[in-house]
C-alpha positions in Angstrom: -0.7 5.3 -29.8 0.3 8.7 -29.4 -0.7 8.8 -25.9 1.5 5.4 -25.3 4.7 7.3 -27.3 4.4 10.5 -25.1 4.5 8.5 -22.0 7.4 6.3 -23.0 9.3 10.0 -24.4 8.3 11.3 -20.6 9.4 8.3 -18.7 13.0 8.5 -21.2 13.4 12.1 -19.9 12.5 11.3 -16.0 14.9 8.0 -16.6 17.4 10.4 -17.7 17.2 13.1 -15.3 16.7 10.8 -12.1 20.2 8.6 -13.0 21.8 12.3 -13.2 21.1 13.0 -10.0 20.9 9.3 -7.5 23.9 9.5 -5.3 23.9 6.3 -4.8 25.5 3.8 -7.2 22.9 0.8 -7.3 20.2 2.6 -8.0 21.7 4.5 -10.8 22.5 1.2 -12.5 18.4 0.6 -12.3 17.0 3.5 -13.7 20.0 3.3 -16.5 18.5 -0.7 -17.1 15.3 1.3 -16.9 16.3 4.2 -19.5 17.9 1.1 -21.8 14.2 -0.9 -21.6 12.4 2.0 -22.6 14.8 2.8 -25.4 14.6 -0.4 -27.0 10.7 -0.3 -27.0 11.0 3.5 -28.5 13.2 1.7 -31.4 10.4 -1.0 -31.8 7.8 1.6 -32.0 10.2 3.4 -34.6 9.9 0.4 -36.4 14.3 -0.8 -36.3 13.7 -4.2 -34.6 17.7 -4.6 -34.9 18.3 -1.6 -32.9 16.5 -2.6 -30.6 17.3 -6.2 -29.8 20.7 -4.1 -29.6 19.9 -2.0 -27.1 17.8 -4.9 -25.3 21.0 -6.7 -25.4 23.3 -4.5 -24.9 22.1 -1.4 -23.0 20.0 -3.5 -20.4 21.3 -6.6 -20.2 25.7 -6.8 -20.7 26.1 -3.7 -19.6 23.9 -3.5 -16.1 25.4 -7.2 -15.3 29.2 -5.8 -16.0 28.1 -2.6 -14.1 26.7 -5.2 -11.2 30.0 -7.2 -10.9 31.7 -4.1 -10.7 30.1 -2.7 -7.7 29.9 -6.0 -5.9 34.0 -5.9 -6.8 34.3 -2.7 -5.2 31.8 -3.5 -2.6 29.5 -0.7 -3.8 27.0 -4.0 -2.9 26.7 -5.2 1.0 24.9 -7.9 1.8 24.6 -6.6 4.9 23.1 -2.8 4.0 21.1 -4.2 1.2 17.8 -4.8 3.3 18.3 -2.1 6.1 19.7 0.7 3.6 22.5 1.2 6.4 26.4 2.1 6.1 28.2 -0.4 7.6 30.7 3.0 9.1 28.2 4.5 11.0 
């Protein structure tokens, strides 16, 4: 079990770190769904179920879909440079 809680501690950090530093917008909302996930299963392991159907909830679920409809509002989401990984100004 130890080994399971040092990994899930490691991929917290990485989470962390990695949404610091993506320029991009969309796939800082996916490792910050990422960070939530593993933080809700670090709660269960801690044994405070209601913290972590919190964060579950909250963290990856309300939160990522509000920051989704934001960047489709601002157009941070193309359709068009979603497969290609293209700018639609160059």
């Amino acid at each position: 079990m130890k080994i399971f809680e040092t990994v899930l501690l490691i991929g917290l950090i990485l989470c962390a770190i990695a949404c610091n530093f993506t320029k991009k917008l969309l796939p800082a909302v996916v490792v910050f769904m990422s960070y939530s996930t593993i933080m809700s299963i670090i709660w269960m392991i801690l044994q405070s179920p209601d913290l972590a159907i919190t964060e579950a909830a909250v963290g990856a679920g309300i939160t990522s879909i509000l920051f989704f409809v934001t960047l489709k509002k601002i157009n941070g989401i193309d359709e068009e440079d979603e497969g290609r990984g293209e700018r639609k100004d160059e």
